[in-house]
C-alpha positions as CSV (number, residue, x, y, z in Angstrom):
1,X,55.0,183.3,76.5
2,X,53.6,181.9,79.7
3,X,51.8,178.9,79.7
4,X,49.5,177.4,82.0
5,X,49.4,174.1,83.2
6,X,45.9,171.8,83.5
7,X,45.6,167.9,83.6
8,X,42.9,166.4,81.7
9,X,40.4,164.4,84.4
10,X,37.9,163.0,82.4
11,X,38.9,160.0,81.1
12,X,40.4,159.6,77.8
13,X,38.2,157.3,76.0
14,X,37.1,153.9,76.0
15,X,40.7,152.6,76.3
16,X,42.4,150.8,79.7
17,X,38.9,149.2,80.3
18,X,38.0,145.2,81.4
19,X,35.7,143.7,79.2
20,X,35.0,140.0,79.7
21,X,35.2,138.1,76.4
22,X,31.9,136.5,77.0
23,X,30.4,139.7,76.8
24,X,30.3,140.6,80.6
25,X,31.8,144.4,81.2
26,X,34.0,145.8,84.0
27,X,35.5,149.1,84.0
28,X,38.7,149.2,85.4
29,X,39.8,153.0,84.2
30,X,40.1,156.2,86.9
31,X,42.5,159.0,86.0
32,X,45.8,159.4,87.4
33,X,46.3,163.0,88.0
34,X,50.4,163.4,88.7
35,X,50.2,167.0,89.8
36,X,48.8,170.3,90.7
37,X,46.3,171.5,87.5
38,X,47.2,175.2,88.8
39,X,51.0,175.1,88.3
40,X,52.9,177.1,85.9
41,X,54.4,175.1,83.5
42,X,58.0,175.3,82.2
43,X,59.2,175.9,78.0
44,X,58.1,173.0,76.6
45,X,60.7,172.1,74.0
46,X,60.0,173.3,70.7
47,X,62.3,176.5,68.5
48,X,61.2,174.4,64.9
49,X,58.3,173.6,62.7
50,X,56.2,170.6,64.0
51,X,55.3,170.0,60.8
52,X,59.0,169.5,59.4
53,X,60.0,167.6,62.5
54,X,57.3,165.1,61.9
55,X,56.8,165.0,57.8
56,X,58.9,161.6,58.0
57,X,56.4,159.9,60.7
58,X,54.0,157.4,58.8
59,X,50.5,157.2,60.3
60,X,49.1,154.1,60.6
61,X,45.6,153.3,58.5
62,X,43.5,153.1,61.0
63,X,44.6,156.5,62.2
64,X,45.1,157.8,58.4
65,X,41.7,156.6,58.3
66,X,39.7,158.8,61.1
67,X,41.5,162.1,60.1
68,X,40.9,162.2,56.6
69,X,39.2,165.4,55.9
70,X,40.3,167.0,59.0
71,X,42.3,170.3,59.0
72,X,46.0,169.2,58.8
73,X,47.2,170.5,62.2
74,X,45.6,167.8,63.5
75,X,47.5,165.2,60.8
76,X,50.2,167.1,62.3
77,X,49.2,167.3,65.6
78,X,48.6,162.8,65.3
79,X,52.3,162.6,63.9
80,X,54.0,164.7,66.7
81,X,52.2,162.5,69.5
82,X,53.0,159.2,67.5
83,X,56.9,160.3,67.3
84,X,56.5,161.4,71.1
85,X,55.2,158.6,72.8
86,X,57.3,156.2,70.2
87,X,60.7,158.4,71.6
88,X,59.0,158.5,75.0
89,X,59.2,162.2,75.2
90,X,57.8,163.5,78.9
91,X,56.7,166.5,77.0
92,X,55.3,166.5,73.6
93,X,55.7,170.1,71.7
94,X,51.9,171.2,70.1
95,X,52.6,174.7,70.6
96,X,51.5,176.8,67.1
97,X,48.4,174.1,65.8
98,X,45.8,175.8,67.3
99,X,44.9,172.4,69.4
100,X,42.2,172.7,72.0
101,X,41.9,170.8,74.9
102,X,39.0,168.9,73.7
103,X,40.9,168.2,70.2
104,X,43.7,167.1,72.5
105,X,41.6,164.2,74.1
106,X,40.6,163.1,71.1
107,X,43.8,162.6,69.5
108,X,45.1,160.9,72.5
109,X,42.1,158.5,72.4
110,X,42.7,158.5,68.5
111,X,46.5,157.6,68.9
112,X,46.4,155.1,71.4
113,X,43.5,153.1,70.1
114,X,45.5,153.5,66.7
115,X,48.9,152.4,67.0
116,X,48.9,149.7,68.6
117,X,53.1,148.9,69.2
118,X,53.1,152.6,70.7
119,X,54.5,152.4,74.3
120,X,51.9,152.1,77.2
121,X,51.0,155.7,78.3
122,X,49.5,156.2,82.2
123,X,45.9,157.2,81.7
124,X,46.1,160.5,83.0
125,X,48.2,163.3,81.3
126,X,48.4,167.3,81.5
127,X,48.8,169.7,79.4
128,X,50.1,173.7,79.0
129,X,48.2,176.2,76.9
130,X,48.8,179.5,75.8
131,X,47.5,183.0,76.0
132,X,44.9,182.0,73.9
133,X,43.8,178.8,75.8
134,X,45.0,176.7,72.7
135,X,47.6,173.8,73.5
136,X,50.9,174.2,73.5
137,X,52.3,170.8,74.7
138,X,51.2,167.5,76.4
139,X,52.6,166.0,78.9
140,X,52.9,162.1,79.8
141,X,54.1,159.3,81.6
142,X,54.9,155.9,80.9
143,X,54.5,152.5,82.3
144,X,57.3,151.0,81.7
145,X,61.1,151.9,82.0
146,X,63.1,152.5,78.5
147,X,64.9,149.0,78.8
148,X,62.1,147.4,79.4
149,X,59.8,149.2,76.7
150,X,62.7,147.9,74.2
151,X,63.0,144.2,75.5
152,X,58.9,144.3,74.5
153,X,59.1,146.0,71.5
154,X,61.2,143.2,69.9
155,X,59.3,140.2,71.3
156,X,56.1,141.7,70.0
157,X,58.0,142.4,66.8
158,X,59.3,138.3,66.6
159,X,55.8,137.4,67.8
160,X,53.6,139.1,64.9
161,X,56.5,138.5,62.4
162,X,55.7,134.8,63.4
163,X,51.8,135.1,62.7
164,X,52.0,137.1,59.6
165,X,55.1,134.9,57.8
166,X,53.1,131.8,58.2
167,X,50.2,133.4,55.9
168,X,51.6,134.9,53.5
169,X,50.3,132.5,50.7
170,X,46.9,132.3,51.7
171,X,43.7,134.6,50.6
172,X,42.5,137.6,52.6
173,X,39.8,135.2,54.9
174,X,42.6,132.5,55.7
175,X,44.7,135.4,56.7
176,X,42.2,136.8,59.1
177,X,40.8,133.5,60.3
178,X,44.8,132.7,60.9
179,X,44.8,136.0,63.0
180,X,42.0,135.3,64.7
181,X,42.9,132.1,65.7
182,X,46.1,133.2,67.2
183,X,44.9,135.1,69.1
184,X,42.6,133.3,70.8
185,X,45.2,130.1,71.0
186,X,48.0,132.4,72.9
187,X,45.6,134.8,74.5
188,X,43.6,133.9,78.2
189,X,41.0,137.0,79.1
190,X,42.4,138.3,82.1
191,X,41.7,141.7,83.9
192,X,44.5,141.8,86.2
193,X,47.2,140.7,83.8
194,X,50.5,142.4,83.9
195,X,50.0,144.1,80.2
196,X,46.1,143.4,79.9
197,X,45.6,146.5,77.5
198,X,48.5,146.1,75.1
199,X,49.2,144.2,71.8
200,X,52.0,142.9,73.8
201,X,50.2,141.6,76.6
202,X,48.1,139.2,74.3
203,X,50.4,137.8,71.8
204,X,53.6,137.6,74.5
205,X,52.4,137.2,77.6
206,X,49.2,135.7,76.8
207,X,46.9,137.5,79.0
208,X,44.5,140.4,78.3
209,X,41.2,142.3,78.2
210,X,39.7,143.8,75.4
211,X,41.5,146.4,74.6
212,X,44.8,143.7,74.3
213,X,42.9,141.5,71.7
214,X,41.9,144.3,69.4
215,X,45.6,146.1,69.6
216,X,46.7,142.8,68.5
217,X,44.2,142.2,65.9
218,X,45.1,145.3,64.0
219,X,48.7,145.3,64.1
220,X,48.7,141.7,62.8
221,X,46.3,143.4,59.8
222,X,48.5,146.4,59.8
223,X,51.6,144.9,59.0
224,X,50.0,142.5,56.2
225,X,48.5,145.1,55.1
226,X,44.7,144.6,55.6
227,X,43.1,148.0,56.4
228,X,41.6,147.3,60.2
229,X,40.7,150.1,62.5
230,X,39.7,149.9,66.3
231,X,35.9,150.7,67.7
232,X,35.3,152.2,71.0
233,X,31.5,151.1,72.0
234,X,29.7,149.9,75.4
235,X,28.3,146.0,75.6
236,X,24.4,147.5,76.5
237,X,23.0,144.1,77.6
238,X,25.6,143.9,80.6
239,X,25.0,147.7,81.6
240,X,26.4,149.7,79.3
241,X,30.4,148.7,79.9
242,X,33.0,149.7,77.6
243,X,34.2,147.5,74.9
244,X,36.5,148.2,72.2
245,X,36.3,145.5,68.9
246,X,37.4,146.1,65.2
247,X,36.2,146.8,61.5
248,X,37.9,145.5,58.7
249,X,37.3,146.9,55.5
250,X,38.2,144.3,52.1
251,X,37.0,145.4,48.4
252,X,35.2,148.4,50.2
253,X,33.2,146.5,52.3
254,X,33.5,147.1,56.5
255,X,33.1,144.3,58.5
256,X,33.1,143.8,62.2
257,X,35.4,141.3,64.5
258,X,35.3,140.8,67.5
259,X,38.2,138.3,68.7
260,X,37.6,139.1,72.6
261,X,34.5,137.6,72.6
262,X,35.3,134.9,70.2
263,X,37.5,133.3,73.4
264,X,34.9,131.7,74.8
265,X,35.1,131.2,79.0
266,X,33.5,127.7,79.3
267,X,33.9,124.5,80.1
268,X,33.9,122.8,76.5
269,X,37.6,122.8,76.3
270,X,40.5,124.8,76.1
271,X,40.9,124.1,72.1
272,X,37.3,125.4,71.6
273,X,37.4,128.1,69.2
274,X,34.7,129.9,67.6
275,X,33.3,132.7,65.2
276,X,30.2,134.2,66.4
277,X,31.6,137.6,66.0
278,X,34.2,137.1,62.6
279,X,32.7,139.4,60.0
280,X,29.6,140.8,60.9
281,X,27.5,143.1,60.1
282,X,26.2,146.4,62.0
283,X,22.8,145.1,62.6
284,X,24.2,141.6,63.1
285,X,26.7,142.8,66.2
286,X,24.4,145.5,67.6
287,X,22.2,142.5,69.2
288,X,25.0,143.3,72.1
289,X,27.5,145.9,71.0
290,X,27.3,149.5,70.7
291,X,29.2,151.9,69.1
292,X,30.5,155.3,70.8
293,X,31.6,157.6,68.4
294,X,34.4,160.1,69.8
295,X,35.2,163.0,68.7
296,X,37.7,162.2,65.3
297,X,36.7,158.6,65.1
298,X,33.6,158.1,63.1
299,X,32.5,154.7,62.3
300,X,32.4,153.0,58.8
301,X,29.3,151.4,58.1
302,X,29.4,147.6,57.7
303,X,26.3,145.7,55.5
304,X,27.8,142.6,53.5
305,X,28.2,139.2,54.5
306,X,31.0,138.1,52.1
307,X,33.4,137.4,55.0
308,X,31.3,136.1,57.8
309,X,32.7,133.0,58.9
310,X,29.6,130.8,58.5
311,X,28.4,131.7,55.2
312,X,32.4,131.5,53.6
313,X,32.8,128.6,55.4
314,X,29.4,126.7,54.1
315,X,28.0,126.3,58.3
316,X,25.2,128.8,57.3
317,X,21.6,127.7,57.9
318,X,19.1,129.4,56.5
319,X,16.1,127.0,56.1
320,X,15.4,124.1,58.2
321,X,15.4,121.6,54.7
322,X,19.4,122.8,54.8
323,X,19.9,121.6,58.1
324,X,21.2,118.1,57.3
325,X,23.6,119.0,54.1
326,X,25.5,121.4,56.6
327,X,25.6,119.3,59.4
328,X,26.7,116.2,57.1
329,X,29.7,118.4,55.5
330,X,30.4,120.0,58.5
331,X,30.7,117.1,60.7
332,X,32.9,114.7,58.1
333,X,35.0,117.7,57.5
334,X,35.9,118.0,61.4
335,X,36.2,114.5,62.0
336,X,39.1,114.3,59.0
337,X,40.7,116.8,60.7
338,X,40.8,115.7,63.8
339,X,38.6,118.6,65.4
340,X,35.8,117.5,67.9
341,X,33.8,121.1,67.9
342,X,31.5,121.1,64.7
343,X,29.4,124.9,64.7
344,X,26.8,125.9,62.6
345,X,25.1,128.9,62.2
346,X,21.4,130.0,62.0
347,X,20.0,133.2,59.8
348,X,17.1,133.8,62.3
349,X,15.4,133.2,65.5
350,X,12.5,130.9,63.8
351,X,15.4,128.5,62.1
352,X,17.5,128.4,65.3
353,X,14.3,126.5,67.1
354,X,13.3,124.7,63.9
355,X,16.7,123.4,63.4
356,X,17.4,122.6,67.1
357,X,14.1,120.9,67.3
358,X,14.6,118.8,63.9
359,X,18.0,117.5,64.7
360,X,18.0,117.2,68.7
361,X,14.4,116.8,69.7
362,X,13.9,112.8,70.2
363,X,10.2,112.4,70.4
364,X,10.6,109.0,72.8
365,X,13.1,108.0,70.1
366,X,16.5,108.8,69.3
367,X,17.0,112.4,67.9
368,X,17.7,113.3,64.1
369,X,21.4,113.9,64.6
370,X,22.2,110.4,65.6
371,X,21.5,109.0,61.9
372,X,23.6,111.9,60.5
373,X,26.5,110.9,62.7
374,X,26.2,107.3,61.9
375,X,26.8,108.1,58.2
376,X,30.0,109.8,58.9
377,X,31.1,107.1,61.0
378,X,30.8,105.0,58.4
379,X,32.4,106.9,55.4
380,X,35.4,108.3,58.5
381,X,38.6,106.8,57.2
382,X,39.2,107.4,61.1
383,X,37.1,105.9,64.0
384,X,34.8,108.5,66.6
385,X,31.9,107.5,68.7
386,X,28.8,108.5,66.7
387,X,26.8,106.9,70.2
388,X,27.4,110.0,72.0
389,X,27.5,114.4,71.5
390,X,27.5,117.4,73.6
391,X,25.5,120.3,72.1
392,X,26.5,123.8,73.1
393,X,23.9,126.6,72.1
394,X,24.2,130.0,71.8
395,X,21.0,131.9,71.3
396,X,22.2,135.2,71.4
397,X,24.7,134.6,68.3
398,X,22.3,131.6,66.6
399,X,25.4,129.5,67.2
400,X,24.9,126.0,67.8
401,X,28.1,123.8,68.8
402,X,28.0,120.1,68.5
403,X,30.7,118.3,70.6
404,X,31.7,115.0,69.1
405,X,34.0,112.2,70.9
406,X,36.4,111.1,68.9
């Protein structure tokens, strides 16, 4: 049967995009079209059932997830791109599912937002379809050589072995607060990195953009066996850039995380850490994220607050009378251990200003927080300065950041 030969020129999805992780946007993806769309193509290889040639391939959950309920070519169709890109096969046998070309960008988005140790793919590819305009294969290239794709694919592995052995006896939050903190230790955002958009790129060579810190985020869940999948969405307030975070989904309950824009670009200090976007809800992170639904992958909704750093962690303010109990337990907790960055939380706009004028407002005298900082001192079985803070505030997230010396 002849087939005939088209590359796919719109782009993708949301994938091999900048995104700055203090929620500035730049798009960095343009296809790479390799060839003429009018050629003929060759025989693709093929002569077997797909679907016995990939019944051994496991899908990942994140892409389990978005195709349940979907005819099972597509399952099939998944598995065969999974087992083609992992054997970095130039030309990836569809031929008999019935695929169409839009099905076909889809599952590419689908596969490589998905599976995240899957070898980098260029982001443009072609296909050949048959008499009746239905795929028969895909066609790609990759970005690195074989050797080179191998020496990566066991650092990675040694890397998130690392990360995931040293929680194996903690609860699910420690786990992901582990993960999360990991990530933003080893990993600088960085557009022009060598592997910016890979798994690899952030936990190995410690430089990434978006799409890196979520890749990462999920294999670390996926191989410890938290159910995480990737979102593909646009940062509105900076334009309408592409951004790609997770959802994590614990007793039946979706949460969001966003690690990328949990590494803070600032001046506070390179050991400043924080959680402004570690379990969230949908209304909570659509202040400046929104979600882009395409195609297969269809979005979980996310309501509870059970893992949301603040409120697990006992930095949650949700009345101006609370204000002093959480900053008292908050700040002799950090100073035991060591950490200068104490970060509380606000429920609202209204207690964000109460609070910050209550504890920071002098009036001519000094402000609240000095008496609070003076009691630590006091009880600290180790000395700080309670004469002195930095306060680092965060309307957008309610986040306010005090700065101790010590």
């Amino acid at each position: 049967m002849k087939r005939t030969l088209a590359v796919l020129s719109a782009a993708v999805c949301l994938l091999m995009t900048g995104c700055s992780s203090d929620g500035g946007a730049e798009n960095e993806w343009a296809p790479n079209i390799f060839t003429d769309a009018t050629s003929t193509a060759e025989k693709a290889p093929g002569g077997q059932d797909i679907s016995e040639t990939v019944k051994d391939v496991r899908l990942t959950f994140a892409a389990d997830y978005y195709l349940q309920g979907q005819d099972e070519n597509l399952r099939t169709a998944c598995k065969a791109l999974i087992k083609g890109i992992g054997e970095r096969q130039g030309i990836i046998d569809l031929s008999g599912l019935g695929i169409t070309k839009e099905q076909l960008g889809q599952l590419i988005t689908l596969t490589v937002a998905c599976v995240p140790e899957l070898a980098m793919i260029d982001t443009g590819f072609k296909y050949s379809t048959d008499s009746d305009g239905l795929v028969a294969d895909c066609r790609l290239k990759y970005i690195y050589g074989e050797s080179e794709q191998k020496r990566m694919d066991t650092e990675l592995e040694n890397a998130v072995d690392v990360i995931v052995g040293s929680t194996i006896d903690t609860d699910i939050f420690e786990r992901l607060k582990s993960f999360h903190d990991a990530i933003v230790g080893k990993c600088s955002y960085k557009e022009n990195a060598e592997s910016p958009y890979t798994a690899y790129g952030c936990l190995c060579e410690g430089e990434a953009v978006c799409e890196g810190y979520s890749k990462a985020f999920m294999l670390l869940c996926e191989k410890s066996g938290i159910e995480c999948i990737p979102v593909l969405g646009i940062t509105p307030k900076d334009g309408g850039e592409a951004h790609m975070w997770n959802k994590i989904r614990v007793d039946d309950e979706w949460y969001n995380f966003d690690i990328t824009w949990d590494d803070p670009v600032s001046d506070i200090g390179e050991d400043y850490i924080r959680y402004d976007y570690f379990g969230l809800t949908d209304e909570e992170i659509a202040r400046d994220h929104t979600e882009e639904s395409d195609g297969l992958m269809k979005y979980p909704s996310a309501t509870k607050t059970d893992l949301n750093y603040f409120i697990k962690s006992g930095l949650y303010i949700d009345d101006v009378s609370k204000a002093d109990t959480v900053f008292s337990a908050a700040i002799s907790r950090k100073v035991f251990l060591s950490d200068k960055f104490v970060q509380v939380r606000c429920s609202d706009k209204q207690v964000y200003d109460e609070v910050l004028d209550y504890e920071f407002s002098s009036y001519g005298g000094n402000a609240h927080i000095f008496e609070l900082l003076n009691r630590a001192a006091l009880s600290a079985s180790s000395g700080f300065d309670p004469s002195t803070y930095s306060l680092s505030k965060n309307e957008g997230s309610l986040t306010l950041t005090l700065i101790l010396e010590l």
